[in-house]
VOKOLTI-57838 format. One line per field, with one value per residue (C-alpha): residue number from 1; residue in one letter; x, y, z. Coordinates in steps of 0.25 Angstrom, whole numbers. Each point is the difference from the previous one (the first is absolute). Layout:
N
nr = NUM,...
rest = A,...
xx = X,...
yy = Y,...
zz = Z,...
END
This chain:
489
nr = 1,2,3,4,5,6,7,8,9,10,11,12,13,14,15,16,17,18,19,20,21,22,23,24,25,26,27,28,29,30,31,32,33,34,35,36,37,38,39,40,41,42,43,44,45,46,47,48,49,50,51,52,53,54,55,56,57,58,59,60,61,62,63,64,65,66,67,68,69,70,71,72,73,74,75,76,77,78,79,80,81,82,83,84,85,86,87,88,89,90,91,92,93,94,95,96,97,98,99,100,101,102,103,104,105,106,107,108,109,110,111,112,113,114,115,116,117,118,119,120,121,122,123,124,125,126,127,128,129,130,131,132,133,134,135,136,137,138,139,140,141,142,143,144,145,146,147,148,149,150,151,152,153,154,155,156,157,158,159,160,161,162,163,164,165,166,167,168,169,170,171,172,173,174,175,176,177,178,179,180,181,182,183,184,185,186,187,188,189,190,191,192,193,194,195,196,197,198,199,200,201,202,203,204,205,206,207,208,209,210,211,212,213,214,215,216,217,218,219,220,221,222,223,224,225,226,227,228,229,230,231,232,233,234,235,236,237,238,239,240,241,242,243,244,245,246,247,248,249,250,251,252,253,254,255,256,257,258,259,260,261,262,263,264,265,266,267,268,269,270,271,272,273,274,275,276,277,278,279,280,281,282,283,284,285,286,287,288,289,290,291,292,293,294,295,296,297,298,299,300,301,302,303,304,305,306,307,308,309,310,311,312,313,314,315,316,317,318,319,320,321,322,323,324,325,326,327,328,329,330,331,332,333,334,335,336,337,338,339,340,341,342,343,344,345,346,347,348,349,350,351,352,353,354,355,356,357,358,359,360,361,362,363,364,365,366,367,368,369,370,371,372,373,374,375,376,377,378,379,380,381,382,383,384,385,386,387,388,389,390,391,392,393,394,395,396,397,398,399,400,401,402,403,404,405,406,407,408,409,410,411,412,413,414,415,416,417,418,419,420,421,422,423,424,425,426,427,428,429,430,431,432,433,434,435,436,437,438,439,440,441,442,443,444,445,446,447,448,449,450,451,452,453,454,455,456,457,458,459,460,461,462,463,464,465,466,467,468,469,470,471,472,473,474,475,476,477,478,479,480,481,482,483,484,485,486,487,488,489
rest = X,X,X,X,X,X,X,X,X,X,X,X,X,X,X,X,X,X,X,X,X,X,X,X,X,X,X,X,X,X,X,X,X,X,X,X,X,X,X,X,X,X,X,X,X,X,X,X,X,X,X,X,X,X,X,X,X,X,X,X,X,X,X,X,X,X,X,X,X,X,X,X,X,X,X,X,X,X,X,X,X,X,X,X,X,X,X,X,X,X,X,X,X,X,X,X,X,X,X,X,X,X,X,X,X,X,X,X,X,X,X,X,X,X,X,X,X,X,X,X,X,X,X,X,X,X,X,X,X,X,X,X,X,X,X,X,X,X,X,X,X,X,X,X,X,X,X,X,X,X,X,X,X,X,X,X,X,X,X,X,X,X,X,X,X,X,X,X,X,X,X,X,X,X,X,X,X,X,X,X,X,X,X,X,X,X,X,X,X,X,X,X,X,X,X,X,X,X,X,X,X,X,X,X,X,X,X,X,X,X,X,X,X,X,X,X,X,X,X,X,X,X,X,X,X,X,X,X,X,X,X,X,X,X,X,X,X,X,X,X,X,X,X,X,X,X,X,X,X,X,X,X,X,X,X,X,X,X,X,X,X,X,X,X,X,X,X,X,X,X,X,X,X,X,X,X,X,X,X,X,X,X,X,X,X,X,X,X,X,X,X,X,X,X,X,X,X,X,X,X,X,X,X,X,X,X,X,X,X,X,X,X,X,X,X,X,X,X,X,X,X,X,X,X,X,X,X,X,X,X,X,X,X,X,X,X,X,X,X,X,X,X,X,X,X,X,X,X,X,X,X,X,X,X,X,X,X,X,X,X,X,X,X,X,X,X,X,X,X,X,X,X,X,X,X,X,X,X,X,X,X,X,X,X,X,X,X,X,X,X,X,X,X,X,X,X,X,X,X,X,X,X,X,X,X,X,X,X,X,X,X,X,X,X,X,X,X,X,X,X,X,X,X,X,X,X,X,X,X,X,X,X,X,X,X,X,X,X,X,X,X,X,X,X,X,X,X,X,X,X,X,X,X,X,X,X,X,X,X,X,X,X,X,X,X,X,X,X,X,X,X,X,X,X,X,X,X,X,X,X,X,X,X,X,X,X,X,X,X
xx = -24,-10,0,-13,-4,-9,-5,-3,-16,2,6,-7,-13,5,6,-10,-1,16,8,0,8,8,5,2,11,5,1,8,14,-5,5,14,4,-4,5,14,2,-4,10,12,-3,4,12,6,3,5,9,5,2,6,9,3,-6,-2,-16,3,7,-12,-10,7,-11,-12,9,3,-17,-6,12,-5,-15,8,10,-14,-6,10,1,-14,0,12,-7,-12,7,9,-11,-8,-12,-4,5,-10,-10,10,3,-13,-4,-2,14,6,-3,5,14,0,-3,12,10,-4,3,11,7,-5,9,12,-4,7,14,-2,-3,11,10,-3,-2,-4,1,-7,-11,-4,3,-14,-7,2,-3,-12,-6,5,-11,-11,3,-7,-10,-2,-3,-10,-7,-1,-8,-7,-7,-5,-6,-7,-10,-6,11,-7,3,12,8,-9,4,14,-2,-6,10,11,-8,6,14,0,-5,15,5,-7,5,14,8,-5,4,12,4,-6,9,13,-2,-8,-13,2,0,13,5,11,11,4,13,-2,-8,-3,-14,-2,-1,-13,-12,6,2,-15,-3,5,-7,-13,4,1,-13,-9,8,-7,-12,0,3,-12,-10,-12,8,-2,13,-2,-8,-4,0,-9,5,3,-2,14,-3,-14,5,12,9,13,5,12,-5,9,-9,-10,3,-7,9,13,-3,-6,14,4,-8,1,15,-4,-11,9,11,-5,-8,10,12,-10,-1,14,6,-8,8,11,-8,-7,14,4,-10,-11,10,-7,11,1,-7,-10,-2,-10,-13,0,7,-14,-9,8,-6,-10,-7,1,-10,-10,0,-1,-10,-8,0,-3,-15,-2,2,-13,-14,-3,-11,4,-3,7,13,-1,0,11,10,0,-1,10,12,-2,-2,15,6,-5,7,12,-4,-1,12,8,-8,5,13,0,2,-5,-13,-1,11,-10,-13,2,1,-12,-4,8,-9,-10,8,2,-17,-4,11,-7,-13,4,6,-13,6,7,13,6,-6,6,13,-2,-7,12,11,-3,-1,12,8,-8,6,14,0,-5,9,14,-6,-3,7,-1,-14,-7,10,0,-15,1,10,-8,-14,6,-3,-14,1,7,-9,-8,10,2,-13,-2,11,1,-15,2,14,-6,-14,-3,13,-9,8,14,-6,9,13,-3,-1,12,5,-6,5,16,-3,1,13,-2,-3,16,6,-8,2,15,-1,-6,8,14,-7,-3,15,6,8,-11,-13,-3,-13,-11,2,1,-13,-1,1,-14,-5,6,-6,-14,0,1,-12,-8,3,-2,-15,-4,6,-4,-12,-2,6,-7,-15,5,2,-13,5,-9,1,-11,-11,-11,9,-1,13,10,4
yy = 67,9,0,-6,9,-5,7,-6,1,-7,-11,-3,3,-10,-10,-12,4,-1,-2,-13,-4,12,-6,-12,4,8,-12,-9,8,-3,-15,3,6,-12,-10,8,3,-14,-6,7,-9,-11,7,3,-15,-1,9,-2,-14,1,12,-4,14,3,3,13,2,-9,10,10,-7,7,12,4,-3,8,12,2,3,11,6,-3,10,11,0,2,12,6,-1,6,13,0,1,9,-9,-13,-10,-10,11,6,-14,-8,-10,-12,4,1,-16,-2,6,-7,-13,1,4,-12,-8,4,-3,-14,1,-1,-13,-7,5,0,-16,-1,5,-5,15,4,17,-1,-10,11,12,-7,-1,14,6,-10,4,17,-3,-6,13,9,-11,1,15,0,-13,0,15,-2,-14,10,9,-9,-2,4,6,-5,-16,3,-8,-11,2,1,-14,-4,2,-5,-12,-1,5,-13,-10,2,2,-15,-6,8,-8,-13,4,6,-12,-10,6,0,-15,-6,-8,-3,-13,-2,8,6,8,13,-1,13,14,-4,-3,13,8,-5,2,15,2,-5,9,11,-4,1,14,5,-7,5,14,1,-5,13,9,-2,-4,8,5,15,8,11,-1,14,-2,7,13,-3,12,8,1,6,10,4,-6,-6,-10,-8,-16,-3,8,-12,-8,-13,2,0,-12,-8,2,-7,-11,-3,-1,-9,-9,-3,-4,-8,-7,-1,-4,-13,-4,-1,-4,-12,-8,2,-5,-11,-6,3,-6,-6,-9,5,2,11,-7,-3,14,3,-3,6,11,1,-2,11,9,-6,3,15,-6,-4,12,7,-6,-1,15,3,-5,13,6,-6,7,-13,-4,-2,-14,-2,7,-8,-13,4,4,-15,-7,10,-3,-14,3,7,-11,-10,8,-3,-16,0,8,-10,-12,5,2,-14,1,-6,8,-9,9,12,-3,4,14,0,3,11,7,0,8,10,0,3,12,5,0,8,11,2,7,12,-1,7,-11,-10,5,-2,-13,-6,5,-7,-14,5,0,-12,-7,3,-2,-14,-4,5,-8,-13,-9,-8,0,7,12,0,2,11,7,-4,5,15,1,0,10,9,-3,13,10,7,5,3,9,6,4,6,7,7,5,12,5,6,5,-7,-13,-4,7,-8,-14,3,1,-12,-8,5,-7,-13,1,-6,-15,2,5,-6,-13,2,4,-14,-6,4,-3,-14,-2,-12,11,11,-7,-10,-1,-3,9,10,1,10,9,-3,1,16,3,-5,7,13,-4,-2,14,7,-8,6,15,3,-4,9,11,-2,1,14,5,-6,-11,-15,-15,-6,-5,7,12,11,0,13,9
zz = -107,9,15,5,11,12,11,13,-3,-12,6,11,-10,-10,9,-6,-12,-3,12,-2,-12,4,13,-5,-9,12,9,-10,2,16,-5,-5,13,7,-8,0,13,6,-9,6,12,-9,-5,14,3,-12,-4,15,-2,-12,1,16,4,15,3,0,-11,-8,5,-8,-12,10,3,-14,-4,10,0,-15,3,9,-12,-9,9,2,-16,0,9,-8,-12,5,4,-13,-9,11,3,4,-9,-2,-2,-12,-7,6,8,-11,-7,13,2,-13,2,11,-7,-11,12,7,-11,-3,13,-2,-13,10,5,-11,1,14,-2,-9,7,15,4,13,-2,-15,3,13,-10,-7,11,4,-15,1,14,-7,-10,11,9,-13,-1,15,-2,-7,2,14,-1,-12,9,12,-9,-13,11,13,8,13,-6,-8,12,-2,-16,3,7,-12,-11,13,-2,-13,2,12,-14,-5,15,0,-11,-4,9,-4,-16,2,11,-11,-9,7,8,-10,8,12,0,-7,12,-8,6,-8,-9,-7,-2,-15,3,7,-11,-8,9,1,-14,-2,10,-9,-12,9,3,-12,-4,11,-2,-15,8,10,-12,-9,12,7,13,1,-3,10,13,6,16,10,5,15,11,-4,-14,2,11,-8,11,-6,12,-1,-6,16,7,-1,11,-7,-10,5,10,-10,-8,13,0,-15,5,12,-9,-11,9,8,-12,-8,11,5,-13,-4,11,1,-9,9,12,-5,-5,15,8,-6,-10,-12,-12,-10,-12,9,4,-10,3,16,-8,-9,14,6,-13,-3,15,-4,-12,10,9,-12,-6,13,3,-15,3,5,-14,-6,3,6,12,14,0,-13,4,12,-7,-9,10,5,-17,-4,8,-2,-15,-1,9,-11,-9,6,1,-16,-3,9,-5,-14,4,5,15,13,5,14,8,-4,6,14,-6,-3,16,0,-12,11,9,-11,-5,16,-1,-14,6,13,-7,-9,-10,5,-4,13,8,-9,1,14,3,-13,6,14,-7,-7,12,7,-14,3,14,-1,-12,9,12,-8,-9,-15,-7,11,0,-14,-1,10,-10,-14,9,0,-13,2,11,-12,-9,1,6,-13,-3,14,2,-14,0,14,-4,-13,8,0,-10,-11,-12,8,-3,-10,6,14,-8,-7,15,6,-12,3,14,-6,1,13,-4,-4,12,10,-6,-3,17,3,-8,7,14,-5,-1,10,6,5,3,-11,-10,11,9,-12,-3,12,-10,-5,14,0,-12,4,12,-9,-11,14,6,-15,-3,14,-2,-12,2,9,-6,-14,9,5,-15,-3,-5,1,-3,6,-10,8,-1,-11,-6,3,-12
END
C-alpha cells in the first residue's frame, strides 16, 4: 500500500475538510487505554485478597503496566537506529497503531491460562505485553493529535481524545468489577479468578477489530513535521540539549505517578478507613477516573472555533455533562448514586481552576498541580467520605496534565518530534515505580496508607515548578501559548 504523505500546510489547510472523521478514528484507541488501565485498580484488591499478597507486592499489577510503556520505548528507539531512521516514519504511522493493536491483543490471550491456573507472574506477564503494545500506540497517537490540527490547540485536542481515553477509564472498572463480584447488590465475595478472564479476552477481540479498522481507514501514513531552528541552520544539537525536553520526561515520570499511585492505592484506603469493602470499591474506583473525563472534557472546549460566550457556557454544561456520564454508567451497573452527589461541588472547584488558566497549558500546569496538593493535604488530614473525596478529587486536578506537559515537552523540537515522544512515552514507567513506592510506605510498619499519599504531594510540587519554567523558557525561544499570541515555530 502507498504511504500517504502530508505536509504541515496540508493539514492545517484541510483540517475541515477531512480532520474530522480522521480524528475520530485516531481517538478510539484513546478508549482501550483507559478502560485497561483503570481496571487494574480493580485487579489490585483482588489478586491481593485472593492470593494474600502484601500491598506492595499487589502493586507489582501497576509496576509491570506502566514499566512496559518504558521497554516499549527503548525498543522503539533501538529499532530506529537499526534500521537507520525513525521508525514510524519507515513503517508508518497507521501501521504502527496496528502492530500495536495485535500485540495488545495478544497479551490479553494470557489472561486465560492466568485464570486457570490462579497465576499471579502470567496474568502480569499480559498486562505487560498489553501495556508493550499501547507504548507503539502511544507513539504515534499522541503526536499525530498535536499536528492533525492547529499546533497552537493541539493540547486542547489532546484533552479531547483524553476525554475519551477517561470514557473506558469511567466505565472499565465497573465491567471488569461486574464481571468478577457480579452486581453489587449480591455483595458477593471473590471464590476464584475464573471470571477474570472474559471482559479481557473481549477486550482482545476488540483490538483486533479496531486494528482492521486503523488499517484500511483515512489516517495519513506519514506526517512531515516543521523544520525547527537546527535543521534549517544545519545545526545538529543533541534531542537532551532541549531543556523542555528532558524536564518534561520528568514530569511525565512525576504525573503519571502520582495519578496512578492515588488511584490504586485507594482500595486499600477506603477498606482502612472509611469501612468501604473491596467489591464495593468499584464505583469510587470509576469516579476517581472518571473525573479525568470531566477535566478533560472541560478543557477540550477550547478545541472548537467556538465564540467566547459559547465556550463560556460550555465549560460549566460540559463537566456536568461527563459527571452525568458517570451517574448512568453506575445507574446501569445498579449502584447507589446518593453518596455521590456532594462531589458534584467539588467539580466547581476544578471549573474556576480551568478558567483561570485560559488555556495556556504552562499556566494549567501550575494553577492544577496547587489544587493537586490542596487535594492530598486535605484527604491525609481528614477522615471517611470526606477524605475519600479529597483523594477521588485528584483526578480532576490530573485530568489535563498530559496534554499540557506533552505539548510543552515536544515545542520547538522540529524534526526530533517523534524521537522526544518516544522519550516521554518511556517516562510512564513512573505510574509503576512511584506507585510500587507508595505502596511499601503504606505498609503498618513504615507510615501506613494515609500518610502515604505524601508522595502525591512531592510529585505536584514538581508539575508546579515545570508549568512555571518552561513557560518561561519556551517565551525566550519564541515560543507562545496564549490565545492573543502568535504561535512560536
Amino acid at each position: 500500500m502507498e504511504i500517504l504523505s502530508l505536509t504541515w500546510t496540508d493539514i492545517q489547510s484541510n483540517l475541515m475538510q477531512t480532520n474530522r472523521s480522521a480524528f475520530v478514528t485516531l481517538i478510539s484507541v484513546f478508549f482501550f487505554w483507559g478502560f485497561v488501565a483503570a481496571s487494574n485498580d480493580i485487579l489490585i484488591p483482588v489478586f491481593k485478597e485472593r492470593l494474600n499478597l502484601e500491598q506492595w507486592q499487589s502493586q507489582m499489577i501497576s509496576f509491570a503496566f506502566y514499566v512496559a510503556y518504558t521497554v516499549g520505548s527503548i525498543i522503539y528507539v533501538l529499532a530506529s537506529k537499526f534500521y537507520g531512521g525513525d521508525l514510524l516514519n519507515k513503517i508508518g504511522y497507521k501501521n504502527g497503531i496496528f502492530l500495536g493493536l495485535i500485540i495488545s491483543a495478544f497479551g490479553t490471550l494470557l489472561f486465560y491460562p492466568a485464570a486457570q491456573l490462579v497465576s499471579f507472574p502470567l496474568m502480569i506477564t499480559g498486562l505487560f505485553i498489553v501495556a508493550l503494545g499501547f507504548s507503539l500506540q502511544q507513539t504515534a497517537a499522541n503526536p499525530l493529535a498535536i499536528v492533525i490540527g492547529n499546533p497552537s490547540t493541539g493540547a486542547q485536542r489532546l484533552s479531547l481524545a483524553g476525554g475519551i481515553n477517561n470514557v473506558g477509564t469511567t466505565i472499565g472498572p465497573l465491567v471488569v468489577g461486574y464481571a468478577i463480584f457480579g452486581s453489587v447488590s449480591d455483595h458477593n465475595a471473590l471464590t476464584d479468578l475464573s471470571a477474570v478472564k472474559f471482559p479481557y479476552l473481549i477486550l482482545g477481540l476488540a483490538f483486533v477489530i479496531v486494528a482492521i479498522l486503523f488499517k484500511f481507514s483515512s489516517l495519513p501514513n506519514r506526517i512531515d513535521i516543521p523544520l525547527g531552528d537546527t535543521e534549517e541552520t544545519g545545526e545538529q544539537k543533541s534531542i537532551f540539549s532541549y531543556p523542555q525536553l528532558w524536564m518534561g520526561m520528568i514530569a511525565i515520570f512525576v504525573y503519571v505517578g502520582v495519578e496512578v499511585s492515588t488511584a490504586s492505592n485507594l482500595p486499600d484506603y477506603m477498606k482502612q478507613h472509611a469501612c468501604i469493602p473491596t467489591e464495593e470499591a468499584a464505583p469510587y474506583i470509576s469516579l476517581f477516573w472518571a473525573s479525568l473525563m470531566i477535566g478533560r472534557w472541560t478543557s477540550s472546549v477550547g478545541a472548537f472555533n467556538l465564540s467566547k460566550q459559547m465556550q463560556m457556557v460550555l465549560r460549566i454544561v460540559i463537566p456536568y455533562a461527563a459527571f452525568g456520564v458517570f451517574l448512568l454508567a453506575n445507574i446501569i451497573a445498579g449502584h447507589e448514586l446518593t453518596p455521590f452527589y456532594p462531589y458534584s461541588f467539588v467539580i466547581l472547584i476544578m471549573i474556576g481552576a480551568d478558567m483561570l488558566s485560559k488555556g495556556n497549558p504552562g499556566r494549567q500546569l501550575l494553577i492544577y498541580s496547587a489544587c493537586g496538593i490542596t487535594a492530598l493535604i486535605i484527604g491525609m488530614l481528614t477522615s471517611g467520605l470526606i477524605s475519600v473525596y479529597a483523594f477521588i478529587s485528584v483526578g480532576l486536578f490530573c485530568s489535563t496534565l498530559w496534554p499540557c506537559i506533552y505539548t510543552l515537552a515536544i515545542s520547538g523540537l522540529g524534526k526530533k518530534t517523534n524521537q522526544g515522544s518516544s522519550y516521554l512515552i518511556m517516562m510512564i514507567m513512573g505510574g509503576g515505580f512511584i506507585s510500587l513506592f507508595q505502596g511499601w510506605l503504606a505498609g503498618p510498619g513504615v507510615i501506613g496508607i494515609n500518610l502515604s499519599y505524601i508522595v502525591g504531594v512531592v510529585c505536584f510540587i514538581y508539575l508546579a515548578f515545570y508549568g512555571y519554567k518552561i513557560t518561561q523558557l519556551l517565551k525566550n525561544q519564541g515560543i507562545h501559548f496564549d490565545p492573543k499570541l502568535k504561535p512560536g515555530h
